[in-house]
KOLTOR-176835 format. One line per field, with one value per residue (C-alpha): residue number from 0; x, y, z; residue in three letters. Coordinates in steps of 0.02 Angstrom, whole numbers, plus 32768, in hexadecimal, padded with zeros to 4 digits. Layout:
<atoms>
num <- [NUM;...]
c1 <- [X;...]
c2 <- [Y;...]
c3 <- [Z;...]
residu <- [Ala;...]
</atoms>
This chain:
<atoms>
num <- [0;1;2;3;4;5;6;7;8;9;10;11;12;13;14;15;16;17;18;19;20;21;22;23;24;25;26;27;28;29;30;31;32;33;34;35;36;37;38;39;40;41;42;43;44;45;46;47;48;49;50;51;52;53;54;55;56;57;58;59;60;61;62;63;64;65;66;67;68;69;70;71;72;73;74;75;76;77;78;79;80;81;82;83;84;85;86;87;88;89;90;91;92;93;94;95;96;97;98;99;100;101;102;103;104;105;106;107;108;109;110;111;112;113;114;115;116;117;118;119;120;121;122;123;124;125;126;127;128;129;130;131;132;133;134;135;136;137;138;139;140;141;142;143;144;145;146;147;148;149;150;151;152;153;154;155;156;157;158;159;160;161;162;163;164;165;166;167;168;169;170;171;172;173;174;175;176;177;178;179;180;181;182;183;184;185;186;187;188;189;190;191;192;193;194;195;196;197;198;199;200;201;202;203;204;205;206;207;208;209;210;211;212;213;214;215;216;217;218;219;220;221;222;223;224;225;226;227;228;229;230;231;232;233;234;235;236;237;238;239;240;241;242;243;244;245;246;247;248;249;250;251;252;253;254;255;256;257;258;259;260;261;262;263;264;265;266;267;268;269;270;271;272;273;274;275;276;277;278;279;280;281;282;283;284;285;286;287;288;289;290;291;292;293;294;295;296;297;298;299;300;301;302;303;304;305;306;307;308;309;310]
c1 <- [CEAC;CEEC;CEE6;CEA0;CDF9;CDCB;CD2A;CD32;CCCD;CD1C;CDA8;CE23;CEA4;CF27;CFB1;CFA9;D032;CFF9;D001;CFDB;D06B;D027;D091;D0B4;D098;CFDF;CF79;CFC2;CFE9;CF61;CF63;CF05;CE5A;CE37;CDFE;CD35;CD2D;CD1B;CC9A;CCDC;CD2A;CCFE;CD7B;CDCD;CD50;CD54;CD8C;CD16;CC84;CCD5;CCDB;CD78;CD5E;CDBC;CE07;CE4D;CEB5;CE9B;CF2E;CF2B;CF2A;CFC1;D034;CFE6;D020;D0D4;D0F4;D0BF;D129;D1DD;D25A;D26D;D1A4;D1D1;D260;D1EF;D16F;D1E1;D238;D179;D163;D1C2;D18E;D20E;D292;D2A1;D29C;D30E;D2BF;D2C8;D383;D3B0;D3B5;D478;D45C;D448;D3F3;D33D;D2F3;D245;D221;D1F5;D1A6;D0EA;D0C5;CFFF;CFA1;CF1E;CE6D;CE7F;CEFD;CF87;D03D;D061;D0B0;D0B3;D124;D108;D14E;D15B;D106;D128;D0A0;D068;D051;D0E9;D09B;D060;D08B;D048;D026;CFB5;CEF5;CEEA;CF69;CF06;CE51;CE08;CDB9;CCF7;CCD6;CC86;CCDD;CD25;CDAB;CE34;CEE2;CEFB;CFA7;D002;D0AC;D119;D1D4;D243;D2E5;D2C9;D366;D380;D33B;D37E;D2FF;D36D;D2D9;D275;D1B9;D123;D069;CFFE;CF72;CEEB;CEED;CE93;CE41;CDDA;CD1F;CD4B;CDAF;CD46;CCA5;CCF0;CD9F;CDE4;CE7B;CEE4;CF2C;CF33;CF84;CFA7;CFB5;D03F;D066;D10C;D19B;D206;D283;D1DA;D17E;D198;D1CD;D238;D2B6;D299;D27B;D1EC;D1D3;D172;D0C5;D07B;CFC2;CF7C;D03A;D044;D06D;D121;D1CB;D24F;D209;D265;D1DD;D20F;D1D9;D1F3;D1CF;D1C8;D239;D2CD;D358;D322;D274;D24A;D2F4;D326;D2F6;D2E4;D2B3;D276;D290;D250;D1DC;D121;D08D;CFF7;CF6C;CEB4;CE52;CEAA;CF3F;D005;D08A;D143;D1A3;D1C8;D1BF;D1A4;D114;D0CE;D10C;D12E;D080;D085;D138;D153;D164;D1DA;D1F1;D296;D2ED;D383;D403;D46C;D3DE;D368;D2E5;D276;D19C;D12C;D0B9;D05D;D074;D090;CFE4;CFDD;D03F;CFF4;CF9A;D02F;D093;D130;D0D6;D160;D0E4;D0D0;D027;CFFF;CF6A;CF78;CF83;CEEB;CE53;CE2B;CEDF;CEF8;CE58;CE98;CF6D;CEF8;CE87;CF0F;CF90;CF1D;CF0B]
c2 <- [5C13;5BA5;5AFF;5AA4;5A9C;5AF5;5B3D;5BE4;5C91;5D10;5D5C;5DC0;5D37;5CDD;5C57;5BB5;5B71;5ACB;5A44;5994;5924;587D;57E5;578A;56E8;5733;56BB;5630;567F;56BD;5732;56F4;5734;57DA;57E6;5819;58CA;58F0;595F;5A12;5A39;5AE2;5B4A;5B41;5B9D;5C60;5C73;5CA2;5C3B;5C02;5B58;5AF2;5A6B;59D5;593C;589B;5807;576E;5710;568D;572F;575F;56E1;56C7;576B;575B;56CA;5705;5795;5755;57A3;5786;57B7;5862;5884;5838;58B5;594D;58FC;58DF;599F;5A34;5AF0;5B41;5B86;5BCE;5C88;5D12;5D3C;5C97;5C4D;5BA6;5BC1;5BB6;5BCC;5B7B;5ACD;5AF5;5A55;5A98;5AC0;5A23;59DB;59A0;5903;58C9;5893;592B;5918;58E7;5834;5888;589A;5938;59A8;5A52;5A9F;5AB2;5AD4;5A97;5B09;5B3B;5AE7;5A88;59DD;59EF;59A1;5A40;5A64;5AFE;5B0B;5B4C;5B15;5AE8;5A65;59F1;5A1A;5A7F;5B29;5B33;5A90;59E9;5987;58F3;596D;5954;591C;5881;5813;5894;58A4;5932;5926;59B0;59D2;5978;599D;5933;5899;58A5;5899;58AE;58C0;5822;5852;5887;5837;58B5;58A3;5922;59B8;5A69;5AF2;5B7D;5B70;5BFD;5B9C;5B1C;5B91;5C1F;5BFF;5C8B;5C73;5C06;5BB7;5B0E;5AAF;5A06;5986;590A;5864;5835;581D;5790;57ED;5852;58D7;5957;5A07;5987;5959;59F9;5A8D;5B08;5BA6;5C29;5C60;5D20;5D4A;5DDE;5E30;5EE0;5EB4;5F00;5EE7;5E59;5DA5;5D10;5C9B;5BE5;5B4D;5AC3;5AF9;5A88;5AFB;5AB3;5A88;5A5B;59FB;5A1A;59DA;5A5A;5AD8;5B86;5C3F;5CF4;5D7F;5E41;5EAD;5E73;5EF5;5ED9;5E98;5E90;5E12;5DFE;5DCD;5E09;5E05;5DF1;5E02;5D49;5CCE;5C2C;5BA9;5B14;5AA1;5B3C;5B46;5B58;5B78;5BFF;5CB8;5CC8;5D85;5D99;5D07;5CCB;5C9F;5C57;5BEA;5BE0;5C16;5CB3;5CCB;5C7B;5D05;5CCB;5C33;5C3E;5C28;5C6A;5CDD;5D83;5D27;5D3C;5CBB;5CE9;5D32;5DA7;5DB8;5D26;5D56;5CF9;5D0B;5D6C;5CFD;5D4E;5D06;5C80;5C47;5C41;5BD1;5B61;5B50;5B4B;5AC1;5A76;5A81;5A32;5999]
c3 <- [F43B;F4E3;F4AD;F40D;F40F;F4B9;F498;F507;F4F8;F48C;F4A5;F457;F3DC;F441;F40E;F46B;F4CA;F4CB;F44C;F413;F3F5;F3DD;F3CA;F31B;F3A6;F3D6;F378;F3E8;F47E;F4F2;F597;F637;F621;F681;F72B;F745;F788;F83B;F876;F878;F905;F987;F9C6;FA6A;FAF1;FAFA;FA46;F9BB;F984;F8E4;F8B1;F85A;F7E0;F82D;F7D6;F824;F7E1;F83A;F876;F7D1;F76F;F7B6;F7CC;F6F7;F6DC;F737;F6BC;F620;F630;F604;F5D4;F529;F520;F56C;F501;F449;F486;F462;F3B2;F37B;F37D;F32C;F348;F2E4;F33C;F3EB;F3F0;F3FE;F4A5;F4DC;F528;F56C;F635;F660;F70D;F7C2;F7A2;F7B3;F81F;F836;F77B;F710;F677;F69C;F62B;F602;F57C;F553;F520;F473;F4A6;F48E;F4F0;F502;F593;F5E6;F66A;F721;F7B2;F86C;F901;F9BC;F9FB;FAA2;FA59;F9F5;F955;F8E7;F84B;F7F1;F735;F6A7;F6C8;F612;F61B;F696;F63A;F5B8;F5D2;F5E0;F5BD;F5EA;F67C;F61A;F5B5;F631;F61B;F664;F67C;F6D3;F727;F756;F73D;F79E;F74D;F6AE;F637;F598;F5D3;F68F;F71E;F7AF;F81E;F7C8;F7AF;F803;F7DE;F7F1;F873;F844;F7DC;F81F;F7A6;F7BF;F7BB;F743;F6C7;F6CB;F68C;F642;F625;F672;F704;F6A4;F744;F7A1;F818;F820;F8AE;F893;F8F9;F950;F8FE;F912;F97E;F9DE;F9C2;F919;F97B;F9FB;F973;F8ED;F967;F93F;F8E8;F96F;F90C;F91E;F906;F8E7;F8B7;F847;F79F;F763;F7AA;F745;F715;F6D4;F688;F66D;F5FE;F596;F4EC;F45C;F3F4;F3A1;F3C9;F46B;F448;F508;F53B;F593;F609;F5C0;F5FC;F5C7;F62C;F624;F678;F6AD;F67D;F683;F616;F5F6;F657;F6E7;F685;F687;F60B;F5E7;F53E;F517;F476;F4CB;F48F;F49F;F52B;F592;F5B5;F681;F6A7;F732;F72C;F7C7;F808;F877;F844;F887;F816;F891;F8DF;F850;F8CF;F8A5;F8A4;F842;F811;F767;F6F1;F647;F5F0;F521;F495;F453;F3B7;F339;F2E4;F32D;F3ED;F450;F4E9;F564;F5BC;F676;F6EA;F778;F80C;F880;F8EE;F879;F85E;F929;F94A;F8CE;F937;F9CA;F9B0;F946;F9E1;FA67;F9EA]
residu <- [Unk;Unk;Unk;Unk;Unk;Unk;Unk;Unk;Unk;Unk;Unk;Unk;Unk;Unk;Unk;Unk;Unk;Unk;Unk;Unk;Unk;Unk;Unk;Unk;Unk;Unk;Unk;Unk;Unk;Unk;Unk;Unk;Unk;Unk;Unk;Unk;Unk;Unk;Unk;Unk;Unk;Unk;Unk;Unk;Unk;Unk;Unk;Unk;Unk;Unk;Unk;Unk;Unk;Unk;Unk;Unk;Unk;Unk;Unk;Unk;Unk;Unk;Unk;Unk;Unk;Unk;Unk;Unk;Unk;Unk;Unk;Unk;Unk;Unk;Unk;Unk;Unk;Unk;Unk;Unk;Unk;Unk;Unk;Unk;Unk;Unk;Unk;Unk;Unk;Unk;Unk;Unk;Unk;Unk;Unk;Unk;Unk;Unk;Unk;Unk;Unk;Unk;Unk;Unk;Unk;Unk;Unk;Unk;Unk;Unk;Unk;Unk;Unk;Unk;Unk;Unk;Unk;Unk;Unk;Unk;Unk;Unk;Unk;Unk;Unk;Unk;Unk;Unk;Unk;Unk;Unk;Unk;Unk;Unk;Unk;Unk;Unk;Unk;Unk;Unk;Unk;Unk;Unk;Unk;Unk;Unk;Unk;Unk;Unk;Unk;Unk;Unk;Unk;Unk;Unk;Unk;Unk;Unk;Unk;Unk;Unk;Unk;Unk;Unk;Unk;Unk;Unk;Unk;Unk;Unk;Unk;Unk;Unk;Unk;Unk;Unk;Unk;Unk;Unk;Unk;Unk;Unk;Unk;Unk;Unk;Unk;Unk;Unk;Unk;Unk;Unk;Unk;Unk;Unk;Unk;Unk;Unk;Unk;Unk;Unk;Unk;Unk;Unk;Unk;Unk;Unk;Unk;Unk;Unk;Unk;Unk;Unk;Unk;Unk;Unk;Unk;Unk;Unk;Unk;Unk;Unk;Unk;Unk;Unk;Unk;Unk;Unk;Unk;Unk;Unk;Unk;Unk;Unk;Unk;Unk;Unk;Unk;Unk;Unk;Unk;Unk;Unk;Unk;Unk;Unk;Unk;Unk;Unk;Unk;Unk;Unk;Unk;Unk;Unk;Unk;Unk;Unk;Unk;Unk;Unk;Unk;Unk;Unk;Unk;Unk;Unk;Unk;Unk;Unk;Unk;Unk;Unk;Unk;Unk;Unk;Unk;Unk;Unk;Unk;Unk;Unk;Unk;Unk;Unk;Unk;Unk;Unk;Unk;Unk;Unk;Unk;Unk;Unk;Unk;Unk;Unk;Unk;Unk;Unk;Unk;Unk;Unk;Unk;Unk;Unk;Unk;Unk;Unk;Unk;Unk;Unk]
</atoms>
């Protein structure tokens, strides 16, 4: 399955990526409550007919969320989960600093904290984000199961934010997630940082659409595996074939808290720059999953960076 309790149609057995990690604190401490849900968006004129579920925080809700999210809060959120140890596929990234890639904080359905992995988007507003649809809302399901209390930290390592945080804005999923839960991608609008805009100080990864499957990936996340606890940043890397519904997939152990990262093809290990071309969205059903699957990013994917970008 995606996440706990997403009611979806069936589907052949998958191993979430996502998790709850709720607070010892929770009883006492609440989140701002979640923002009503916007009418679902169209998108941009000349592209398909589809429609994309919408969400937006007001601008309480976000400056909430931007205080709630210390930094001892982010780093209690990793020691109050342990997923056994990270995998043999699965390697602490020793490279270039990777400014675009981040940890994406929120408190999920269920009042939870909790985080996934995302990453930061050529775009024309220079405030998109891309992730996993199923961290912002749950698959096929009523409007009011969406994260809420959400910020997006670029560079987090070990407590550091060099880049400070990001509120995020509005978050963007296919009409098709949102009914069916298939295309397990979203974007996410983010405000202004304190220095300007997100891709003005991180830089953006370029995102392909409609790309063959194959060629090298590196896949990157934030698991919660020990000993890092989502501390660091860490990476898979192999092949990409292709999968059933519309899906792809690498050899790679990571799980929960890497739920979203990027799969960058052609990356640049001197610049850290490369193409998104899929996130990372579930495991292959086993225990101990050695196949990262991700959607591929087509027509539905596009209309979601394009509405998102004009935002």
């Amino acid at each position: 399955m995606r996440a706990m309790g997403t009611p979806r149609r069936p589907r052949r057995t998958r191993s979430a990526l996502t998790f709850v990690a709720a607070l010892a604190t929770a009883a006492t401490i609440t989140a701002p409550p979640v923002a009503a849900a916007a009418d679902a968006g169209t998108a941009a004129a000349g592209s398909a007919s589809r429609t994309i579920t919408t969400h937006e925080f007001t601008a309480k809700e976000r400056e909430q969320a931007l205080s709630y999210w210390t930094e001892k809060r982010m780093r209690q959120v990793g020691r109050d989960l342990d997923l056994g140890r990270t995998g043999p596929l699965t390697h602490p990234w020793k490279g270039v600093e990777m400014p675009t890639v981040g940890r994406l904080f929120f408190v999920n359905a269920d009042g939870a904290d909790t985080w996934c992995t995302a990453t930061a988007v050529d775009s024309r507003n220079r405030s998109v984000v891309m992730a996993a649809a199923h961290c912002v809302r749950r698959g096929s399901s009523i409007p009011e199961n969406y994260s809420s209390t959400m910020v997006f930290v670029p560079g987090y390592n070990r407590g550091e934010r060099p880049y400070g945080a990001f509120a995020a804005r509005a978050t963007l999923t296919p009409d098709s997630w949102t009914k069916e839960s298939v295309n397990d991608v979203a974007a996410i609008v983010v405000d202004r940082g304190y220095r300007g805009k997100l891709t003005e100080q991180v830089g953006g990864q370029a995102i392909a659409f409609d790309r063959k499957t194959g060629g090298n990936i590196t896949a990157f996340g934030y698991p919660a595996t020990r000993p890092q606890r989502g501390e660091e940043l860490l990476y898979c890397s192999g092949t990409a074939k292709s999968a059933p519904d519309n899906e792809q997939r690498i050899p790679c152990d990571m799980s929960g808290g890497a739920s979203g990262g990027p799969w960058l093809a052609d990356l640049d290990e001197h610049t850290g720059l490369g193409t998104l071309v899929s996130v990372n969205s579930h495991g292959n059903g086993l225990d101990h999953s050695t196949r990262m699957y991700g959607p591929v990013l087509g027509t539905a994917a596009r209309e979601v960076y394009d509405l998102a970008a004009g935002m």
